[in-house]
Each structure stands twice: as structure tokens, then as C-alpha cells.
C-alpha positions in Angstrom: 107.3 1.1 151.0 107.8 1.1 154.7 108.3 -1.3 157.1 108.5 -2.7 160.4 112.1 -3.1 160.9 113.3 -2.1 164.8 109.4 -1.3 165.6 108.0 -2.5 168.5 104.8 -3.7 168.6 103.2 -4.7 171.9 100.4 -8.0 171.3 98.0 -9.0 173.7 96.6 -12.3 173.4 100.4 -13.0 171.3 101.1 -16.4 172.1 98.9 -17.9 169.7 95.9 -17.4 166.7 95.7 -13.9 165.3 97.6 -11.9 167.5 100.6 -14.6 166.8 100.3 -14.5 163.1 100.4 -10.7 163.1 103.8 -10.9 165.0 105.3 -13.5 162.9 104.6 -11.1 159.9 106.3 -8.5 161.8 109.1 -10.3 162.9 110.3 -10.9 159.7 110.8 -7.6 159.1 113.1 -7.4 162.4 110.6 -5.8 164.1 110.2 -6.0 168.2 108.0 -7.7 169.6 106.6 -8.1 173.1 104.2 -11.1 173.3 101.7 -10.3 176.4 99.5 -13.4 177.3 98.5 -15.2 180.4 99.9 -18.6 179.2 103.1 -19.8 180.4 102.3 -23.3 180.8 100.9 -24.9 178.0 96.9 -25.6 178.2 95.0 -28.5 177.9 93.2 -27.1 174.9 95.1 -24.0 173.7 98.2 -24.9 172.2 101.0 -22.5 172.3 102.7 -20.2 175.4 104.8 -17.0 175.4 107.8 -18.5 175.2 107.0 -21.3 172.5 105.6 -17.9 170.5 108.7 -15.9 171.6 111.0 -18.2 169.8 109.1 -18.9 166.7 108.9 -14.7 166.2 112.9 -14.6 167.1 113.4 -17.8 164.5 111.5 -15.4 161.9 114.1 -12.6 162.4 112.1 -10.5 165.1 113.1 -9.8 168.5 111.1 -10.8 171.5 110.2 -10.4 175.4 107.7 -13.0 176.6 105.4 -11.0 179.1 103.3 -13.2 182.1 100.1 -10.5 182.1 96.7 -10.8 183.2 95.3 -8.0 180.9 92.5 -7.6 183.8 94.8 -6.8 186.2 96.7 -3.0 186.3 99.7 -3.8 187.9 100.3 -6.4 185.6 99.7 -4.0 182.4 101.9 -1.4 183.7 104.7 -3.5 184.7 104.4 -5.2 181.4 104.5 -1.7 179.1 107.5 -0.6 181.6 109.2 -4.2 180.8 108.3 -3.6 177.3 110.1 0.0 176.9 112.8 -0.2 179.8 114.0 -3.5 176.7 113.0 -2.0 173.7 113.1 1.9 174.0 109.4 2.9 173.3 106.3 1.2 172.1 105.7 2.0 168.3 102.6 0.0 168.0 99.8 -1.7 170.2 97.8 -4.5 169.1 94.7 -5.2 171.2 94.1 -8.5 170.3 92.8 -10.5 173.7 90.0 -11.4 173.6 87.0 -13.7 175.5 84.0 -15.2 173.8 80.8 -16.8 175.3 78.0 -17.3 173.0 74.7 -17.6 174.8 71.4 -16.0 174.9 70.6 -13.6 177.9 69.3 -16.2 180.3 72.3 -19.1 179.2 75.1 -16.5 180.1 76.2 -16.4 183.7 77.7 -13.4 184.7 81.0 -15.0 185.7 81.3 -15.3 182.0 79.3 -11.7 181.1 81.7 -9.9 183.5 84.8 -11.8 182.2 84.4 -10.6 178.7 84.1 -7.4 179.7 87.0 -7.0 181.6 88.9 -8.6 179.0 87.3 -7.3 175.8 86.1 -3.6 176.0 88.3 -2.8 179.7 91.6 -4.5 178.4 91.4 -2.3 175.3 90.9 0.8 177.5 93.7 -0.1 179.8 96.1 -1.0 177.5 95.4 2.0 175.7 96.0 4.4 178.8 99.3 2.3 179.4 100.7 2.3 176.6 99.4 6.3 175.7 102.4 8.2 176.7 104.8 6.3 174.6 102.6 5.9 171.1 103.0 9.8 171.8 106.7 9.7 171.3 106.7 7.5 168.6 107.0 8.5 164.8 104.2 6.4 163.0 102.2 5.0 166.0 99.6 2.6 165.6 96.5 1.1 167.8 94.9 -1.6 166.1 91.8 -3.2 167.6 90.6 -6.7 166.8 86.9 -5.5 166.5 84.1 -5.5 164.4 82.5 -2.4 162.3 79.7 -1.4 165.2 76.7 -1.8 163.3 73.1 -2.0 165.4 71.0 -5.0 163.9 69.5 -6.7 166.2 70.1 -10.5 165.0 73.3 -9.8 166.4 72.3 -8.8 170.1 69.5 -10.7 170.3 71.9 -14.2 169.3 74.5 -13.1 171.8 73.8 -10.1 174.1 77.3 -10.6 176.4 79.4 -10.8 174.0 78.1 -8.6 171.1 78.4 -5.8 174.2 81.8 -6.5 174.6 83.3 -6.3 171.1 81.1 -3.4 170.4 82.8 -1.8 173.6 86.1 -2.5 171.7 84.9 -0.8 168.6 83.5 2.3 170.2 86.9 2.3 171.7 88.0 3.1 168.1 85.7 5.4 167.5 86.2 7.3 170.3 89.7 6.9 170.6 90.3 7.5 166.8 89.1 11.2 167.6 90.4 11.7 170.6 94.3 11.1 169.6 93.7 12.6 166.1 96.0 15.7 167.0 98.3 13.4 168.5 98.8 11.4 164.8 98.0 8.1 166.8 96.0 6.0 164.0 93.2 4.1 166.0 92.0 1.4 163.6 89.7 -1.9 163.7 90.7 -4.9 161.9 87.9 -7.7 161.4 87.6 -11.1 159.5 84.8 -11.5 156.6 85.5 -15.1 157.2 86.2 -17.4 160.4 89.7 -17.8 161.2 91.0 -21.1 162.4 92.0 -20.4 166.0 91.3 -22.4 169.2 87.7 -20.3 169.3 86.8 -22.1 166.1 87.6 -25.7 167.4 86.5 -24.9 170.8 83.4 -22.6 170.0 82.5 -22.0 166.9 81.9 -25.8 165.7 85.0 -27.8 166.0 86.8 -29.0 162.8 84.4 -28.9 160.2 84.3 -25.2 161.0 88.2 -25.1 160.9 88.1 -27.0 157.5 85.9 -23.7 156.4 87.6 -21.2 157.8 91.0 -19.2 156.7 94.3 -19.0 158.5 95.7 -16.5 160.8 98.1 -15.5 158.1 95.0 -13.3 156.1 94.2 -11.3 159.4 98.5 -10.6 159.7 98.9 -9.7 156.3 95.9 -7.3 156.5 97.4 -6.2 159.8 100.8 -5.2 158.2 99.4 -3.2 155.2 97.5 -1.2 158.2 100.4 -0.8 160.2 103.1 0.2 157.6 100.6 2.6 156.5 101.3 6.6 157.5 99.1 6.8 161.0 98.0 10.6 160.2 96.3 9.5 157.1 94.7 6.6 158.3 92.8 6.8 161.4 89.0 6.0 162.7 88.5 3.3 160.6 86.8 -0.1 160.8 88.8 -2.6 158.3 87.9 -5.8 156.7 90.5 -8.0 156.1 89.6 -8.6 152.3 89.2 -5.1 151.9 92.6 -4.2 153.3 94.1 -6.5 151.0 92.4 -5.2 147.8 93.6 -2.0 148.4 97.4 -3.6 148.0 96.3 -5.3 144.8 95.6 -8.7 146.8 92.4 -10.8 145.4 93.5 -14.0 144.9 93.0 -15.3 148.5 92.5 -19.0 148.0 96.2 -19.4 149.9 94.7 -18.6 153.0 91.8 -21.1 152.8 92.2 -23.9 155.5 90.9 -26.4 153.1 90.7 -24.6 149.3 87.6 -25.1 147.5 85.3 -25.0 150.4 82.8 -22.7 151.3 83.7 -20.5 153.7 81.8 -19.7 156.7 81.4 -15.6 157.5 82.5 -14.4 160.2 80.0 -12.8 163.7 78.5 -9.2 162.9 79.2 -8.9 159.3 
């Protein structure tokens, strides 16, 4: 089976929560890893920075370069990709995992926030993408992988959210789109999405606090389903829009009560599915 070992996968959004989880999983296969975030300092409220990330993925066996990026700004983007491939040699795999959420009805969402997950959410996936283009093109088994949901029109979900169901929709049709367009180019363009919550600071800070977290499943679901994808040959798998329990099924994975927060619990599903 193949691994990750001396890939290098670039992670936005890395320092913590999904995007950290799917770098610890590569790590320990001695993979590269370039952990692009905007938290240096720790927050208040979001625990975890670059660097406290950086050395947990080198303690698991990976390499790492802890990147200060503002994925809204392109300067920043293509000074991190050139920091990333002037250290590593290439890019092998891009993870677009930032994120922003704001869950509010039309009138309750001020543009500030509307605007913000845009720019983050469905223009930090195109940017990113555009960056780190020339190099997935060089690279044997490249991978894009998209933290996005499978774009389907009902209208609970737009009506409950308008801003934000825009934006992660935006990052899906990025996969559709892109998923097309690099097809000659063996780039797989996938989406990855949880059929549960995931405990990450959005869940305590968001999505209900800690009874949520207690009925949610840990980051480690979404990185193992992450790895399957990524390990996978990108020529033969392309365009599609992954759930993590489905991913896992297809490696012979059923049994997921390991990843409950709180086993025995119902779980709470995740937005759009």
C-alpha cells in the first residue's frame, strides 16, 4: 500500500482541529509538512499555534515549516508555497482546510462576517489552488483535498444560513470545477466531509459548546479518511465528494466507536448532509 513518507503536504488552517489531525496522520509516515495558519500567538479561545502544531507533527516522525499566512492575502500565499518548495523541493499535496463560519439568517449576518467567509472559504481555496498549481504539476501522485460538503440544493440549508452555505458550496464547486479542469494533468481534486460534528474549537465556540463536543467525533476520523484519499492513485480518483464513513468502509473500517468523543452517545450530524 502506499504511503506518505517524504511527501509534502501543504495545510491551511494546520495548527489545530482537522487540518492538524490530518498532518499528525501524515507525519507519522515521515511525511513533510508545511503548517500554514495565521496563529502564532496563542488565542484566547483557539488553543494551538504553528509552532506548538509544528513540534507535535516533528514529535510524530514528520518534518515541518511553521508558515505566518493570512490565506486572504496573495503575497502571503505565494511567499508561503515558495517557503514551502525552496525547504522541501515541491508540493505533493494541498490540503484546503481554512475555513470561517458564521451561522445567521440573511438579515443577522453583517457583511464584515459575509465577506470574511468568502475570502477565506471559496477565494482561499481558489488562491491556494493557483499557487500551489505549477508544482502539483510536477509531482508524481498529487492531491487537492477540499474540506467541503457534497453541493446539494435543498433549501433548509440556505434558507438556515445563506453566508455561509455560499461559501462552502463555493469550495465544492471548486472541486467540481477543478476536478475537470486538471483531469489531463492527473491532479485528483477531491472533497472530504464529516457525517458527524467534529470536536474542534467551531463546536465549542459555535456549534453548542460542550454538550455538542461530548456528541461529536475527534479529528482523528476526518485524518484517517484523509490518508486513505491521499495514498490513493490521484488518476483514478478525482471529482469526488467523500464522506468520512464512507471513505473508511471502503478500507474495511466500520467499527468507529474509537473516534466517539464520549462513546455511547448519540451523535449529532453534521451541516448539509
Amino acid at each position: 500500500m502506499a504511503d506518505l513518507q517524504g511527501k509534502t503536504l501543504f495545510i491551511t488552517g494546520g495548527s489545530r482541529g482537522i487540518g492538524k489531525a490530518i498532518a499528525l496522520r501524515a507525519a507519522r509516515d515521515g511525511a513533510n509538512i508545511v503548517v500554514a495558519a495565521k496563529t502564532e500567538e496563542p488565542h484566547p479561545k483557539l488553543p494551538g499555534t504553528i509552532h506548538t502544531a509544528a513540534r507535535e507533527i516533528q514529535q510524530a516522525g514528520g518534518r515541518a515549516l511553521p508558515v505566518v499566512m493570512d490565506i486572504r492575502i496573495d503575497e502571503q500565499v505565494r511567499g508561503a508555497v515558495d517557503r514551502a518548495v525552496s525547504t522541501f523541493g515541491g508540493i505533493d499535496i494541498l490540503v484546503n482546510n481554512a475555513s470561517a463560519i458564521f451561522l445567521a439568517g440573511t438579515a443577522d449576518t453583517p457583511m464584515k462576517r459575509f465577506d470574511l467567509m468568502h475570502q477565506i472559504n471559496v477565494r482561499g481555496t481558489f488562491a491556494m489552488t493557483q499557487a500551489c498549481l505549477p508544482h502539483l504539476k510536477r509531482a508524481s501522485n498529487p492531491h487537492i483535498l477540499v474540506l467541503s460538503p457534497p453541493p446539494r440544493l435543498e433549501k433548509s440549508w440556505f434558507a438556515a444560513h445563506l453566508g455561509y452555505t455560499l461559501s462552502k458550496f463555493g469550495m465544492s464547486l471548486c472541486v467540481l470545477g477543478m476536478s475537470e479542469e486538471f483531469r489531463s494533468d492527473g491532479i485528483a481534486v477531491n472533497a472530504l466531509w464529516p457525517r458527524t460534528i467534529i470536536a474542534t474549537a467551531a463546536v465549542h465556540n459555535v456549534l453548542g459548546g460542550e454538550n455538542a463536543a461530548r456528541r461529536s467525533r475527534k479529528p482523528q476520523i476526518m485524518a484517517d479518511a484523509a490518508y486513505a484519499i491521499l495514498t490513493r492513485d490521484s488518476r483514478l480518483t478525482t471529482g469526488n465528494f467523500f464522506v468520512d464513513e464512507e471513505v473508511l468502509a471502503q478500507e474495511g473500517i466500520t467499527d468507529l466507536e474509537r473516534y466517539a468523543v464520549e462513546p455511547g452517545l448519540d451523535l449529532i450530524p453534521d451541516l448539509f448532509l
